[in-house]
C-alpha positions as CSV (number, residue, x, y, z in Angstrom):
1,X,-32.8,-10.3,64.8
2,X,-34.5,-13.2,66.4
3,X,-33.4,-16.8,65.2
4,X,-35.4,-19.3,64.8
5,X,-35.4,-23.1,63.8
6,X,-33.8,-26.4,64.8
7,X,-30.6,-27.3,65.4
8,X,-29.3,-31.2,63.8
9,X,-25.7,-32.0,65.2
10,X,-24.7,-35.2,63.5
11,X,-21.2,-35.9,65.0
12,X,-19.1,-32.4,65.1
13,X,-21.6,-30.5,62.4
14,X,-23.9,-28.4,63.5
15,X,-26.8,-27.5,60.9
16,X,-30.0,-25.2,61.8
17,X,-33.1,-25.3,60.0
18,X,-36.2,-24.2,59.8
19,X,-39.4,-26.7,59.4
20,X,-41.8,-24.0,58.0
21,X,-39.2,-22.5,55.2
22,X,-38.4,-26.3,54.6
23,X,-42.1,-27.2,54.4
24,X,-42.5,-23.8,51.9
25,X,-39.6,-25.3,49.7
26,X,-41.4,-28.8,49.5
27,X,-44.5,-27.3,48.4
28,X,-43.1,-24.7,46.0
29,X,-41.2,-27.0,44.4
30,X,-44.0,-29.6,43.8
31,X,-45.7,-26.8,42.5
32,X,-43.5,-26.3,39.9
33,X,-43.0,-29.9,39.0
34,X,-46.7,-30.6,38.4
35,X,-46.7,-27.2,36.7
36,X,-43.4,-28.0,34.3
37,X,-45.4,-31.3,33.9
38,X,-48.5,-29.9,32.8
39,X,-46.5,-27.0,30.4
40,X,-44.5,-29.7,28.7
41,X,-47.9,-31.6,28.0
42,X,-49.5,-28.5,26.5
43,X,-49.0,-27.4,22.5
44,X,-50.5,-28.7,19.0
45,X,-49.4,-32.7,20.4
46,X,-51.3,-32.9,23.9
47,X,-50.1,-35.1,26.5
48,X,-51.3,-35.6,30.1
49,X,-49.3,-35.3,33.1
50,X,-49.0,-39.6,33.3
51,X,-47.7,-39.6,29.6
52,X,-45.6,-36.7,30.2
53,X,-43.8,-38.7,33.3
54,X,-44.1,-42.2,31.8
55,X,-41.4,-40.4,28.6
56,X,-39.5,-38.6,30.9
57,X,-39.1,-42.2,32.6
58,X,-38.2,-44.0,28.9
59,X,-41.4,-45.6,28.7
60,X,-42.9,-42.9,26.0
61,X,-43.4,-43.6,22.3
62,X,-40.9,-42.5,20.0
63,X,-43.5,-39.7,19.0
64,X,-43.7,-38.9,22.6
65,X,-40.2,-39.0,23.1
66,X,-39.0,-36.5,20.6
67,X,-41.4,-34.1,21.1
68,X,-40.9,-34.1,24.9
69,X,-37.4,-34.4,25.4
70,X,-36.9,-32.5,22.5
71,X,-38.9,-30.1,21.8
72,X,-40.5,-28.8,25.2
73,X,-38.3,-30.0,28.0
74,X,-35.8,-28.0,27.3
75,X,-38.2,-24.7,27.3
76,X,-39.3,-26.3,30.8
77,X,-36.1,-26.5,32.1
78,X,-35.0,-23.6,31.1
79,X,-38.1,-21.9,33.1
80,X,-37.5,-23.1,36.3
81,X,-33.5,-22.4,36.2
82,X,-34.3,-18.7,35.3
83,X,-36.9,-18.4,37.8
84,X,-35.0,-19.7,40.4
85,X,-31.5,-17.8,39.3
86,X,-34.0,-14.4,39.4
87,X,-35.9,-15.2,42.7
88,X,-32.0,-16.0,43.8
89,X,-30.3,-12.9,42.8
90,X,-33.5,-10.9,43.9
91,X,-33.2,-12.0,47.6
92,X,-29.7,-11.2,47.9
93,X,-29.9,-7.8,46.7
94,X,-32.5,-7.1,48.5
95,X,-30.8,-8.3,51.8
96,X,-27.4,-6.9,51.1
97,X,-29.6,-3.4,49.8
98,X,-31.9,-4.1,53.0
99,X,-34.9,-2.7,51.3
100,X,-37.4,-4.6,49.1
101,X,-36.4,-2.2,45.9
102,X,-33.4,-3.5,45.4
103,X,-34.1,-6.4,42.8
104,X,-31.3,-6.9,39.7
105,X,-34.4,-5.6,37.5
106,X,-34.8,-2.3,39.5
107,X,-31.4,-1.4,39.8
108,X,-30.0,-1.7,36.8
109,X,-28.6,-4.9,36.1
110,X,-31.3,-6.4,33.6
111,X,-31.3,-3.1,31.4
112,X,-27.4,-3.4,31.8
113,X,-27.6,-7.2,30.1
114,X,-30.4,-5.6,27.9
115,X,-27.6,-3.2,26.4
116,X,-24.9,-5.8,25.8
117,X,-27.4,-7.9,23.9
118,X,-28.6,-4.9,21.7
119,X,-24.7,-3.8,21.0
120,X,-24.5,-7.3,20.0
121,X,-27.5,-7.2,18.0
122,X,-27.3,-4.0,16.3
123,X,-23.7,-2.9,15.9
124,X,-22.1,-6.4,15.4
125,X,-25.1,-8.1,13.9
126,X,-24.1,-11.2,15.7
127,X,-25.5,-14.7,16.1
128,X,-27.2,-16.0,19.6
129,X,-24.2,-17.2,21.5
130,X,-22.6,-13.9,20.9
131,X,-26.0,-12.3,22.1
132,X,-25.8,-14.1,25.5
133,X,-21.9,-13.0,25.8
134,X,-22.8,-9.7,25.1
135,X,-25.7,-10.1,27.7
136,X,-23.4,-11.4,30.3
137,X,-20.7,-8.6,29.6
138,X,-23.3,-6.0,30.1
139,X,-25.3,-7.2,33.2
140,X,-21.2,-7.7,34.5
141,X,-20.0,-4.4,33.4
142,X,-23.0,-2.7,35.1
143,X,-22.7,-4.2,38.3
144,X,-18.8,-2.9,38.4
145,X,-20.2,0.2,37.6
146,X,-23.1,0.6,40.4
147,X,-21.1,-0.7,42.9
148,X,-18.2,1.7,42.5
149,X,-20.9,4.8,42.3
150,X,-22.6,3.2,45.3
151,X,-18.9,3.4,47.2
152,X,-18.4,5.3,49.5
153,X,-16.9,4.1,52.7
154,X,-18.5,0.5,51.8
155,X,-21.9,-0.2,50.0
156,X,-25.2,1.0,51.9
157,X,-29.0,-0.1,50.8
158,X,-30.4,3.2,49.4
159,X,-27.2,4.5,48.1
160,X,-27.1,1.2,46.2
161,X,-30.9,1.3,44.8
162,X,-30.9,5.1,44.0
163,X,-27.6,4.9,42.0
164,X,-29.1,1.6,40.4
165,X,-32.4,3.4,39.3
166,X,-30.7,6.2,38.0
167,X,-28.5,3.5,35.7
168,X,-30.9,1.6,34.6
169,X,-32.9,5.4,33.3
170,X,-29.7,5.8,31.5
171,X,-29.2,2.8,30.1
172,X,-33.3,2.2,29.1
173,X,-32.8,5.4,27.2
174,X,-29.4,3.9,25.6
175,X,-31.6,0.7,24.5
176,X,-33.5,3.1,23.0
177,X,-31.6,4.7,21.0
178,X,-30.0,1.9,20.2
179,X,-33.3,0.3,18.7
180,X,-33.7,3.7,16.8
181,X,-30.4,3.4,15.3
182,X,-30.5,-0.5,14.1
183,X,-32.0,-1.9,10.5
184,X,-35.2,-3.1,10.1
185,X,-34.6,-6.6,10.5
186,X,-32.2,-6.3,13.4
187,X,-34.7,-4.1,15.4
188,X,-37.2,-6.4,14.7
189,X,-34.8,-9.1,16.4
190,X,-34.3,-6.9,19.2
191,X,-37.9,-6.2,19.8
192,X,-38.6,-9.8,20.2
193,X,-35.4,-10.3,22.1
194,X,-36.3,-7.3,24.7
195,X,-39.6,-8.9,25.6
196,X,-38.9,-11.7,27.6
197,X,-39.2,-15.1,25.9
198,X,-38.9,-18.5,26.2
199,X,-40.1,-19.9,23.0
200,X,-37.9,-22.1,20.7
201,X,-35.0,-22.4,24.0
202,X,-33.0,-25.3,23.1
203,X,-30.5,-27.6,25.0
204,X,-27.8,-24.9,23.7
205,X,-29.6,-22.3,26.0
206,X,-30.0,-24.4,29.0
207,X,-26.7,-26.1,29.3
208,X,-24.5,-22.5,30.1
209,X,-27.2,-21.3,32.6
210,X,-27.4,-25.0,34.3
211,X,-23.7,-24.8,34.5
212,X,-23.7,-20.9,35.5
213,X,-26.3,-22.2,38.5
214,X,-24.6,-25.2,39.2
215,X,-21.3,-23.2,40.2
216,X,-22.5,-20.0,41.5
217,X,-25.8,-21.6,43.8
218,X,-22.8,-23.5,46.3
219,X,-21.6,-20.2,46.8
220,X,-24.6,-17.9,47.6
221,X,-25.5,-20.8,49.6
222,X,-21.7,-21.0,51.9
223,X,-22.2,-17.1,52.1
224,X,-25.6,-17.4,53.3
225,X,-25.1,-17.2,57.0
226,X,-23.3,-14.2,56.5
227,X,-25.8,-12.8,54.9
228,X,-27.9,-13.3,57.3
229,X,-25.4,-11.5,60.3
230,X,-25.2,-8.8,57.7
231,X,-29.0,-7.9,57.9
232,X,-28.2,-6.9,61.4
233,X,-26.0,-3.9,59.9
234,X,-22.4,-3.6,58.9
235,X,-21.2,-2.7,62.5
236,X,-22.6,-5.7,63.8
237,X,-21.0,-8.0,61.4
238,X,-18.2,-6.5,61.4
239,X,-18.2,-7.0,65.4
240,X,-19.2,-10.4,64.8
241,X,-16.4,-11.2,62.7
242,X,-17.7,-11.1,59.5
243,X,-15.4,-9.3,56.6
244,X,-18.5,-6.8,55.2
245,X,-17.2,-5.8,52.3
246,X,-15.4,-9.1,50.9
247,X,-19.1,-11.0,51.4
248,X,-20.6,-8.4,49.8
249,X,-18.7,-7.9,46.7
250,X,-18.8,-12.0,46.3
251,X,-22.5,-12.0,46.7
252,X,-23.2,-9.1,44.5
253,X,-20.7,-10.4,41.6
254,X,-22.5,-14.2,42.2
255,X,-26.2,-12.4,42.2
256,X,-24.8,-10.4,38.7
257,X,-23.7,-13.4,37.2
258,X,-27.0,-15.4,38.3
259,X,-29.1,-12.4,36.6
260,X,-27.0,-12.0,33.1
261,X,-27.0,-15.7,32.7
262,X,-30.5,-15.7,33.4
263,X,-31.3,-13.0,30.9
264,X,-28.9,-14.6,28.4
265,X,-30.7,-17.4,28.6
266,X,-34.5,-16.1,28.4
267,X,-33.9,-12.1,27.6
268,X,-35.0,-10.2,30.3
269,X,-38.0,-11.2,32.5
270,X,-38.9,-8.4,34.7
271,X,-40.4,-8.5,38.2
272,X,-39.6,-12.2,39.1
273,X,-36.6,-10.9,41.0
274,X,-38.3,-8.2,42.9
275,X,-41.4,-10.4,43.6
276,X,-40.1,-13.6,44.8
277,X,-37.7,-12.9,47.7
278,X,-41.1,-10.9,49.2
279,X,-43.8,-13.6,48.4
280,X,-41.4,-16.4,50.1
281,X,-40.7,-14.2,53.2
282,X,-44.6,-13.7,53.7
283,X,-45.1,-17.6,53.3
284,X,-42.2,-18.6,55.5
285,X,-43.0,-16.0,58.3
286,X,-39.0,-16.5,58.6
287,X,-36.1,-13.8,59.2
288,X,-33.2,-13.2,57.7
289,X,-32.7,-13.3,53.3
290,X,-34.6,-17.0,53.0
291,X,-32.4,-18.1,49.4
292,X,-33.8,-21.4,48.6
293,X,-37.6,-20.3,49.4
294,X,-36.5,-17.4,47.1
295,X,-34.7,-19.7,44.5
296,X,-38.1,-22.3,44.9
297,X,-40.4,-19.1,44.3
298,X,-39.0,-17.8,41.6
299,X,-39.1,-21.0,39.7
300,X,-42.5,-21.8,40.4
301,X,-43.6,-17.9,39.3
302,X,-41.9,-18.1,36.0
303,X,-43.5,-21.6,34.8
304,X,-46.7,-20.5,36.2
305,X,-46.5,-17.2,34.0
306,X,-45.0,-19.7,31.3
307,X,-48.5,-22.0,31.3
308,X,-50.4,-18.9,31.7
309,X,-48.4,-16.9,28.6
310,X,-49.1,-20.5,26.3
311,X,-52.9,-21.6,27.6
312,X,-54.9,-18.6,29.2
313,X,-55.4,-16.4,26.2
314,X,-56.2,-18.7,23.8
315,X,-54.3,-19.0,20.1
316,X,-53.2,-15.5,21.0
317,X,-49.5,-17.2,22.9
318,X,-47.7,-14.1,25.0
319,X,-44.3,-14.0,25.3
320,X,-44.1,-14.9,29.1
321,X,-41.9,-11.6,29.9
322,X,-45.3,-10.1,28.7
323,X,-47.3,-12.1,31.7
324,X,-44.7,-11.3,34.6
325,X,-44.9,-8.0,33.5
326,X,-48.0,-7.2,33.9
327,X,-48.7,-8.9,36.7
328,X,-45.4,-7.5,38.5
329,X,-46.4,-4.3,37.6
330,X,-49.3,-4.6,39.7
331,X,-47.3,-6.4,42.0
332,X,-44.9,-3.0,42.3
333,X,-47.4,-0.5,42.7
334,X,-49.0,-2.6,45.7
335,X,-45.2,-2.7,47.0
336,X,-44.7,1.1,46.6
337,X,-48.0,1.7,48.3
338,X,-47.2,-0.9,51.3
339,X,-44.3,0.5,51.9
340,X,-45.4,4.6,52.1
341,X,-47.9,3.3,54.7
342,X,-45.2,1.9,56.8
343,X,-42.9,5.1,56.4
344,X,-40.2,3.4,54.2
345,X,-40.1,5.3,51.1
């Protein structure tokens, strides 16, 4: 695999970078701040983008200040933390599956927090911080169980996504019959749950997945170069000195964590993890698993589809799993065609 980038060595440290996948990062993440901006100015009270950063700075009106930091910041933070947490998890399990398929929402791990949010749902009848426990349990639960079918003599890429796809059939057709199974008014809860939303999130829903990011980002990010040695194969790493199987079980139990929190947080917003990771490698022309233009990516999608699901179809607002949906959808069949023209799949 070819390296590229510059090397800094301030004192003993040595620290290599790349200017274009820095550059990408800069711009993605403007893009999402003037986007954020511009969602957390839209709604019933408009605001421009200046009064929108003049109460974020303390200089708003009172007005301006509860309905900002209040009401719509915490919808717009809670955007960009599960986009980036997605576009995260997405590029790891993609690099550690070496194959573009292998996104948390293709191989199982979404439908697996889906299921632990429904048991919660329907068969406990419990309140929204015992939803987002039983979503984390799930999306954990699954990942012990993929990995262990996936096992054989270590973890390999299409073991990993064909044992994924077949778990998340069975447990889409377990959320189904759960759904059948539940009362009116709990189904109707689980409906709105299984779409995708971000509407009335609250500081209560953004603190655990700041937290959750806070703690597990350092650690994708000290595995990274690992990751990287690992996309040369397992024998290579291992010849390099790199312990396979320990990085990839830490990676795979941060990326499952990442994903449950993130679907805890939002419910579960499809195609952001298998989309992200793809669009940052084509903009960063860059090898190896590119994590923060992932992370960067993802956030920008999500409050993109987020202005989009509230402004481009009127007084008709879409839950914004709805938008990434569709638009990943398309997004998937250009992927699955791609990659039968270059004799991958």
């Amino acid at each position: 695999m070819p390296v590229r980038g510059r090397v800094l060595r301030p004192g003993t440290l040595s620290v290599r970078f790349d200017p274009r996948s820095l550059l990408v990062c800069a711009a993605l993440t403007a893009v999402a701040v003037l986007a954020a901006l511009a969602l957390l100015g839209s709604g019933d009270y408009p605001l421009s983008v200046a009064d929108v950063a003049r109460t974020l700075a303390g200089g708003g009106s009172p007005a301006d200040e509860a309905i900002v930091n209040e009401l719509r910041l915490p919808r717009g933070l809670a955007a960009l933390l599960v986009g980036a947490a997605l576009g995260l998890a997405g590029a790891v399990f993609q690099s550690i599956a070496r194959n573009p398929l292998g996104s948390p929402d293709v191989v199982g791990f979404g439908q697996g927090s889906a299921t632990g949010a429904l048991c919660v749902i329907v068969v406990l009848h419990g309140d929204s911080t015992a939803v987002a426990v039983g979503a984390v349990a799930g999306g954990l639960l699954t990942g012990l169980l993929v990995y262990a079918l996936a096992w054989r003599r270590g973890v390999h890429g299409y073991r990993l996504v064909l044992v994924g796809i077949g778990t998340a059939a069975v447990l889409t057709a377990v959320n189904g019959y759960l759904l059948t199974e539940a009362e009116f008014s709990d189904a109707q809860r689980a409906v709105m749950w299984l779409t995708g939303s971000l509407d009335g999130r609250s500081w209560d829903d953004v603190g655990p997945l700041a937290v959750a990011c806070a703690v597990l980002l350092p650690v994708v990010a000290a595995y990274g170069r690992r990751l990287s040695t690992m996309e040369l194969g397992d024998d290579a790493a291992h010849a390099l000195g790199v312990p396979v199987e320990r990085t990839r079980l830490v990676l795979m139990a941060a990326a499952t964590l990442l994903t449950a929190a993130a679907t805890a947080a939002a419910g579960p917003i499809g195609f952001v993890a298998l989309s992200a990771p793809q669009l940052a490698r084509r903009l960063t022309r860059s090898p190896g698993p590119q994590l923060a233009p992932a992370a960067c990516m993802g956030a920008t999608l999500l409050i993109g589809a987020d202005w989009l699901s509230q402004r481009a179809f009127g007084s008709d607002r879409l839950p914004v799993g709805a938008v990434t949906g569709v638009l990943g959808g398309a997004y998937l069949v250009w992927l699955l065609v791609t990659e039968r023209r270059a004799g991958r799949v």
